[in-house]
N, C-alpha and C positions, 0 to 999 in steps of 0.2 A: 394766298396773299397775306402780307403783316400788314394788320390795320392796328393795333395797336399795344406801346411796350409799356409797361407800369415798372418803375425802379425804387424800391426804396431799401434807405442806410447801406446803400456800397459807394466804397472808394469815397468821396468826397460829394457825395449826391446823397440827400435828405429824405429827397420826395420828388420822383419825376412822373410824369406823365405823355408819351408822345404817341399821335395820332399816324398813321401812314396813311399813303395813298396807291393807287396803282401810277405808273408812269415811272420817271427817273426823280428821285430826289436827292438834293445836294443836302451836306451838311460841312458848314464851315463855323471856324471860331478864331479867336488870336492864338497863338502858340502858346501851350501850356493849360490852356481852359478846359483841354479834355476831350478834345473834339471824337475820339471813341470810344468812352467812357459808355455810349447807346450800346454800341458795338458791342463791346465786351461784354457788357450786361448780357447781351442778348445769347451770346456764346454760351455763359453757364445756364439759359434757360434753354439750350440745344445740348446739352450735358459737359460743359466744358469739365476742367476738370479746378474745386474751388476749395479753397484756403482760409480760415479765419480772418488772414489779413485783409483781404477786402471788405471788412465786414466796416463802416464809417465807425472809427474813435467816438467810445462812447455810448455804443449801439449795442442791442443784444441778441439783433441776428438782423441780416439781410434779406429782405424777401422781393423778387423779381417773378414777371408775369409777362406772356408773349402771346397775342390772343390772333388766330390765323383765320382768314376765311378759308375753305376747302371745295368750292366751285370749280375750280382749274384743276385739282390734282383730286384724281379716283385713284391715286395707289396711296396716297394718306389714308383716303377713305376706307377704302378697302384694310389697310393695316388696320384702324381702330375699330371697327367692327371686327373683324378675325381676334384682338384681343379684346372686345367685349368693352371699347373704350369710347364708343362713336357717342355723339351728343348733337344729332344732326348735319351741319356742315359746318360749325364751326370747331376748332379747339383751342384748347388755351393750357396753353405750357409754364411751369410753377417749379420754381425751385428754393426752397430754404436752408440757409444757414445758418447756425448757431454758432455764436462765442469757443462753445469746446471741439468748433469741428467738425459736427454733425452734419449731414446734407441731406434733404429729404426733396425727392422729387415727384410733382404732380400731373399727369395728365387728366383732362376736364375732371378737376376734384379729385379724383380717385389716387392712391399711392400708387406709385412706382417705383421699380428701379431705375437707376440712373443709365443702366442699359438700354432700355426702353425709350427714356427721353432721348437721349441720341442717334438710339436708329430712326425715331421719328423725324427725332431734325433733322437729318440727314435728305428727308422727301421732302421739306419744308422752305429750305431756304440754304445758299450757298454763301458761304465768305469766304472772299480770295482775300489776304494781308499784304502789308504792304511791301515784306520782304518775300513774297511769292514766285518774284523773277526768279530771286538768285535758285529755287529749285528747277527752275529750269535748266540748269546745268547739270543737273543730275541726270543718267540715263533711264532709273526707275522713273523720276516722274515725267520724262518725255515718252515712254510706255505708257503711264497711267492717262496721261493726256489724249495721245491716241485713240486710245481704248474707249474712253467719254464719249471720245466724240464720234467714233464708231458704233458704240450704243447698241450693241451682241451682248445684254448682260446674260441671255438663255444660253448663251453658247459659250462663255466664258464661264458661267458657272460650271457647265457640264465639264470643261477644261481642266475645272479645279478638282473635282470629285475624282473625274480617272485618272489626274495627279496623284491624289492622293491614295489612290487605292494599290497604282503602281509603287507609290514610294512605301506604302505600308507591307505590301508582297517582300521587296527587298529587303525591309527590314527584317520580316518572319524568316526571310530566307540565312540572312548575314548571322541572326542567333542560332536559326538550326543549325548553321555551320558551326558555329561557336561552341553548340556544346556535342558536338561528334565525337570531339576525342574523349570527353566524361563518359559518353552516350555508349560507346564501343570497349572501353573498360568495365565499364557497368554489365555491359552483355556477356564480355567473359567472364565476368563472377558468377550470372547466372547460368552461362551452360555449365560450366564445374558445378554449383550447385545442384544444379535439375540432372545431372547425370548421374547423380545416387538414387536422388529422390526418385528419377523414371525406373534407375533397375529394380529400386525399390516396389515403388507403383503402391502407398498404402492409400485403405480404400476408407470411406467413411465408417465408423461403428466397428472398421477391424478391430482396433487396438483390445476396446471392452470384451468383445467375442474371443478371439482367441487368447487374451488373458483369464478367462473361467472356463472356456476347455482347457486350458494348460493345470488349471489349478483342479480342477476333478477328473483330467488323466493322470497329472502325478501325483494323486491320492486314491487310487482307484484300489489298490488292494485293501486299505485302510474303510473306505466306503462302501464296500462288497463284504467286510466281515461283519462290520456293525449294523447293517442294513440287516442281513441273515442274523444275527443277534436278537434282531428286534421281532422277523418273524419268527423267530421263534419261540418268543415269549409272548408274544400277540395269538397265536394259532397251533404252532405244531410241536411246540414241547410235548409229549405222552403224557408226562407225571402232572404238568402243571401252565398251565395258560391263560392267559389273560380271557379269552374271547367264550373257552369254558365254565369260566368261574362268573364273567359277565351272563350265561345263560341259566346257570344257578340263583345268579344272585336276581334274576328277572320272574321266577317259577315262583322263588320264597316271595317276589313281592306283589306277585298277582294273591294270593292265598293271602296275603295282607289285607291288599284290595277288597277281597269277598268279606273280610273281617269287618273292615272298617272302612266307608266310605271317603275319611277324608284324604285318605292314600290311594285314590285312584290315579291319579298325574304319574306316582312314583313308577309302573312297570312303564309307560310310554317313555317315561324320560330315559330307563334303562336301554328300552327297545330305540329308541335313536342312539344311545353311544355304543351300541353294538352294529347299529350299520356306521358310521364315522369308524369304526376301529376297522369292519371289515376293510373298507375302501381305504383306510392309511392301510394297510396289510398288503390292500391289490395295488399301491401305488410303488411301492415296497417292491412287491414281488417284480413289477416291470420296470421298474428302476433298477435292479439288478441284473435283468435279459439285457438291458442295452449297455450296461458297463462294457467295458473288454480291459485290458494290462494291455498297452503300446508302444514300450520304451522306442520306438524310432518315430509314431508319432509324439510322443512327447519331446524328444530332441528336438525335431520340425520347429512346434511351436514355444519352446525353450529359444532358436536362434532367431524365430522371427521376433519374437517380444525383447529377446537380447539389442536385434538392428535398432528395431524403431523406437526401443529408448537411447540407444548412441544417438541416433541420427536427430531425434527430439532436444537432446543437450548441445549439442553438435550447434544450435540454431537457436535455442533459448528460449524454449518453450514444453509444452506439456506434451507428454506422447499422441496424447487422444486430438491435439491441433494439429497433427504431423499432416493429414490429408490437408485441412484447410489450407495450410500455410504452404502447400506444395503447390494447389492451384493459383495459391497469389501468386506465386511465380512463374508460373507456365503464362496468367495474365501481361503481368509486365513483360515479361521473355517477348511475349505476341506484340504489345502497344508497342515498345523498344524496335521491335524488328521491323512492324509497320512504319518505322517512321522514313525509311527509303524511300519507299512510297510516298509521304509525305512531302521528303526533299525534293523530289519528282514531281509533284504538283506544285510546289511551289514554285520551282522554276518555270514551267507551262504557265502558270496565273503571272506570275512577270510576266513573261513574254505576251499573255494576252492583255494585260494591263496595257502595256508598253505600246503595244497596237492599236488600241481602245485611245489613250491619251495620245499619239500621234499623229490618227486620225482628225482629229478637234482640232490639234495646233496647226497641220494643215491648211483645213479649213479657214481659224483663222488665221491663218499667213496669206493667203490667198485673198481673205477680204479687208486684212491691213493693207497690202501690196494694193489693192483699189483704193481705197477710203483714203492712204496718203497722198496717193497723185492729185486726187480732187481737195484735199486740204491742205497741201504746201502750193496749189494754185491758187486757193482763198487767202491764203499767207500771204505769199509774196505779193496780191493786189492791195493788201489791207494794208499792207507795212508801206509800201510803196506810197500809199495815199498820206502816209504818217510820216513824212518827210524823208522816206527812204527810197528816194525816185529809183535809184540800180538794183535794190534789194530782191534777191531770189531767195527762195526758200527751200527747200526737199529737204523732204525723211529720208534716210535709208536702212532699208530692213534686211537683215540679213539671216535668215534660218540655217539651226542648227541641230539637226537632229539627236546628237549626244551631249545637246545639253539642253535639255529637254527641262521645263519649272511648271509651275502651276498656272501661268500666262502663256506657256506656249513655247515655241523652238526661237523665237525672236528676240534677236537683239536688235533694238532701235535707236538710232542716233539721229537728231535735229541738225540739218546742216543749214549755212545762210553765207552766203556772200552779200558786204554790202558796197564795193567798188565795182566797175565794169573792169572786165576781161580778168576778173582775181576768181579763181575756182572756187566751189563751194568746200568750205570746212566745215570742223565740227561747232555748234554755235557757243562754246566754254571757249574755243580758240579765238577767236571774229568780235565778237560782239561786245562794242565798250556797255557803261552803266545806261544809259540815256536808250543806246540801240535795245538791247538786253528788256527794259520797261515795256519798251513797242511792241515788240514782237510778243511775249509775255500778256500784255493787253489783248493784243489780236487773237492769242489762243485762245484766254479765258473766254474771251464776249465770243469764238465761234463756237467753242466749245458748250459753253453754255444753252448756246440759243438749240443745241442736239440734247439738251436735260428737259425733262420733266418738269423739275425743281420751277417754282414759282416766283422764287422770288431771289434775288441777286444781292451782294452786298461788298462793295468794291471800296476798302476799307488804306486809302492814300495810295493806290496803286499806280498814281500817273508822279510817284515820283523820280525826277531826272527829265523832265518832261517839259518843255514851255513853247512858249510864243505861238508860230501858226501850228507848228505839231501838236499844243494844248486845245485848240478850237478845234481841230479835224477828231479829239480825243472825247473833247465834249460832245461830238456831233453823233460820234457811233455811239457813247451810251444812250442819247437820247433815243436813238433809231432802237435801239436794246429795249428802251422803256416802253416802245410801243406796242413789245407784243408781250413783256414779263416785267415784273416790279422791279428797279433798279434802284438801290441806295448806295450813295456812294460819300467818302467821306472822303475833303480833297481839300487843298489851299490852292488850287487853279482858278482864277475867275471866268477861264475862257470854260471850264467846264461846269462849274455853277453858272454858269447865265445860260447853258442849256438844259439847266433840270427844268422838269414841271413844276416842281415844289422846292422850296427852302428852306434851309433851320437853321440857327444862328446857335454856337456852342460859347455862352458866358462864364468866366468866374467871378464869383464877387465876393470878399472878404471882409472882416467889419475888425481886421486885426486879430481876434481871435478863431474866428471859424472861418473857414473856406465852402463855397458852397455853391457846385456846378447847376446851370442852367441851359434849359434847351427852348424854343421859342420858332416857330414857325414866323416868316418874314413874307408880309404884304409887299406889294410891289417895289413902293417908293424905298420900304426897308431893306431891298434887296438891292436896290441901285445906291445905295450908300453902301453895302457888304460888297457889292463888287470893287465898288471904289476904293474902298478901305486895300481891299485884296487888290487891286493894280498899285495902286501910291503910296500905302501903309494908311500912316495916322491922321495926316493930313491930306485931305480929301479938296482936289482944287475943281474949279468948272473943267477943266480937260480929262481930269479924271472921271468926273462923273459924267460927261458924253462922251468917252469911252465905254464907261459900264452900259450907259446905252444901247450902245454897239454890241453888247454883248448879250445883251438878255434877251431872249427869245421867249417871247410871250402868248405865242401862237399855240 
């Protein structure tokens, strides 16, 4: 419930303060005074959407305040705890604006986005305006109406989700298809490609390998003579050898040795570089057993290192990447080819989507096709009462399988006759300005009373509206107020004399500033506001036992 709104510097208000109550309360004023000036306020602290201009000439930001009780409503409650926002049972909604445009919004103290405040307010409090009829003509909002007051939001949500996942399937499907013909050009670059590359087949670490046997088989005579060169100077020359004259030169330095002590290192050091020479000698000698002269394998590996530096430039790259860059392509060759597959499950997931989201729409078409019967029953008796003695009402639903949305397979049209024996059309064809209001009113206040929502706010919505059809209009808000908050801002007297509460909407000007006021009206003050509103300015005895007759004190 709104128990109370704090206004200050918007639009032509300084400094307001207003108190709420539960029940229905009226708010009326002379024309021009501003009569939803509350209203509006209270809109941007429900996240409307706000402007510098509203900020009051002269001001340097506008700050408005909406403080809720939360007794009635556990899904408020529940939302501010889930974001860590709860402050017991009350909240209080905060929005500021600056001069340069900025808007900062608060729930209890804490920042917010301005996301947040609106999905709040949204659990908090409903405003229908006062051109709200004419979207009655609309078929979206005679669906969205329905739907309210059907009150499946678990089933409706789920409606949307397999909407969406169907309409997302078709998506992924309409681009697979889209890029097919890149997709199938692309594949024959690659099998022309990969069909060297396979007969080729190089392996990791070929390249290195068989380019150094290529280069010590076609040097192999040249390796074999110099290699025997060396043994032979190392060991088996007759006349003169390295390995000889190393055992001479080891004999003279032992005999050193015994001379003189500090030459004893000297023959050890000899006797290591005579084993080191043996074993380059024996490395030698079996490095020559495994030579051979090849020339057909040297051919071999001559045309294989000949290919795979073609096929290397061929692709623009370095011989020794030839394997890597081979498997990249046998990869993509595979993810390309899988994607048949792919285009195959995507059609299956449509088609289970499409089963999944029909299912739902079903469902609800089957619990709109109920839920209509019993609210174009409640229709037609409400309207009826509202000076439209002939008025019938019905919905008609009509499902559409292949055209399937995110609400479902239905299209819904409001129909209404308000003659006897004239068939029901659609209510954009039928319905003057005056009928159009009534019925309009009938939805919201059924509608409504199937919400959550705590509190109501019915912002000149009986406009086109008078005489005994305005007293039967006042009589259902009031019956409205007795079970949820109802504010309503109206220039009917017959509907102010059935609130619980009243507020009088003043301007007053001193020639330079204008400056709106709001004011709660004691009884005797209210039987002069009625008057006022039956007679205008001048207020006679007949008018004021009229407003008598009107005000309902009970």
């Amino acid at each position: 419930m709104l128990t109370q709104l704090t206004v200050n510097n918007f639009a032509i208000v300084d400094n307001l303060l207003v108190d709420f109550n539960q029940g229905m309360t009226a708010i009326t004023g002379e024309t021009g005074a501003g009569k939803s000036i509350a209203i509006d306020a209270l809109g941007l602290c429900l996240g409307a959407r706000a402007e510098a201009s509203l900020i009051k000439h002269g001001s340097e930001r506008l700050d408005i305040s909406a403080h809720f009780l939360l007794d009635d409503t556990p899904s408020a409650l529940t939302w501010l705890t889930d974001n860590q926002l709860n402050d017991h049972n009350e909240c209080i909604l905060r929005r500021v604006m600056n001069q340069d445009g900025r808007s900062k919004a608060f729930i209890n103290g804490r920042a917010v986005p301005i996301a947040q405040l609106k999905e709040l307010g949204q659990m908090l409090i409903q405003i229908h305006g006062q051109h709200e009829h004419q979207q009655l003509l609309h078929p979206e909002y005679q669906h969205l109406l329905l739907d309210q007051y059907m009150a499946e939001n678990t089933l409706l949500s789920a409606m949307k989700v397999a909407y969406k996942q169907w309409k997302s399937a078709k998506e992924q499907y309409q681009q697979y298809q889209k890029s097919q013909q890149e997709r199938e050009s692309h594949i024959q670059l690659l099998q022309y490609q990969l069909k060297e590359l396979n007969e080729f087949s190089p392996s990791e670490g070929e390249y290195q390998q068989i380019d150094d046997e290529y280069k010590r088989l076609s040097n192999s005579e040249q390796l074999i003579k110099f290699s025997n060169q060396l043994i032979n100077l190392l060991e088996e020359n007759q006349e003169f050898n390295i390995l000889n004259q190393l055992n001479s030169a080891t004999h003279t330095a032992h005999e050193l040795a015994h001379l003189d002590a500090q030459l004893a290192d000297v023959p050890t050091m000899l006797a290591d570089a005579t084993i080191q020479l043996k074993e380059a000698s024996y490395e030698l000698h079996r490095y020559v057993d495994t030579l051979e002269i090849d020339p057909s394998r040297v051919m071999q590996l001559e045309q294989r290192l000949s290919k795979q530096i073609s096929l290397a430039r061929k692709h623009h790259i370095q011989p020794d990447k030839l394997p890597e860059f081979h498997q990249q392509l046998l990869d993509e060759f595979k993810q390309l080819s899988n994607q048949d597959e792919m285009g195959e499950q995507l059609k299956k997931d449509i088609e289970q989507y499409y089963q999944v989201a029909l299912a739902y729409a079903q469902k609800l078409h089957a619990k709109r096709i109920k839920i209509a019967a019993a609210l174009s029953e409640k229709i037609s008796q409400n309207i009826q009462a509202l000076s439209m003695p002939h008025g019938q009402f019905s919905i008609d639903i009509v499902a559409d399988q292949n055209k399937i949305t995110e609400t479902g397979i239905d299209h819904i049209t409001f129909l209404v006759t308000t003659n006897p024996g004239q068939p029901l059309q659609p209510i954009s064809k039928v319905a003057s300005g005056g009928e159009l209001s009534r019925i309009a009113l009938t939805i919201q206040v059924l509608t409504a009373q199937k919400m959550e929502t705590p509190a109501l706010i019915f912002d000149e919505i009986d406009v086109g509206i008078s005489g005994p059809t305005a007293a039967k209009v006042g009589n259902l808000l009031r019956k409205l107020g007795e079970s949820t908050q109802v504010i309503t801002v109206t220039h009917l007297p017959q509907v102010a004399g059935n609130a619980h509460h009243h507020y009088f909407v003043a301007k007053q000007t001193d020639g330079k500033n204008t400056q709106t006021t709001i004011n709660q009206l004691d009884k005797p003050s209210r039987l002069q506001e009625l008057a006022r509103l039956l007679g205008g300015d001048t207020i006679t005895e007949n008018t004021l036992a009229n407003a008598k007759e009107l005000l309902i004190t009970k």
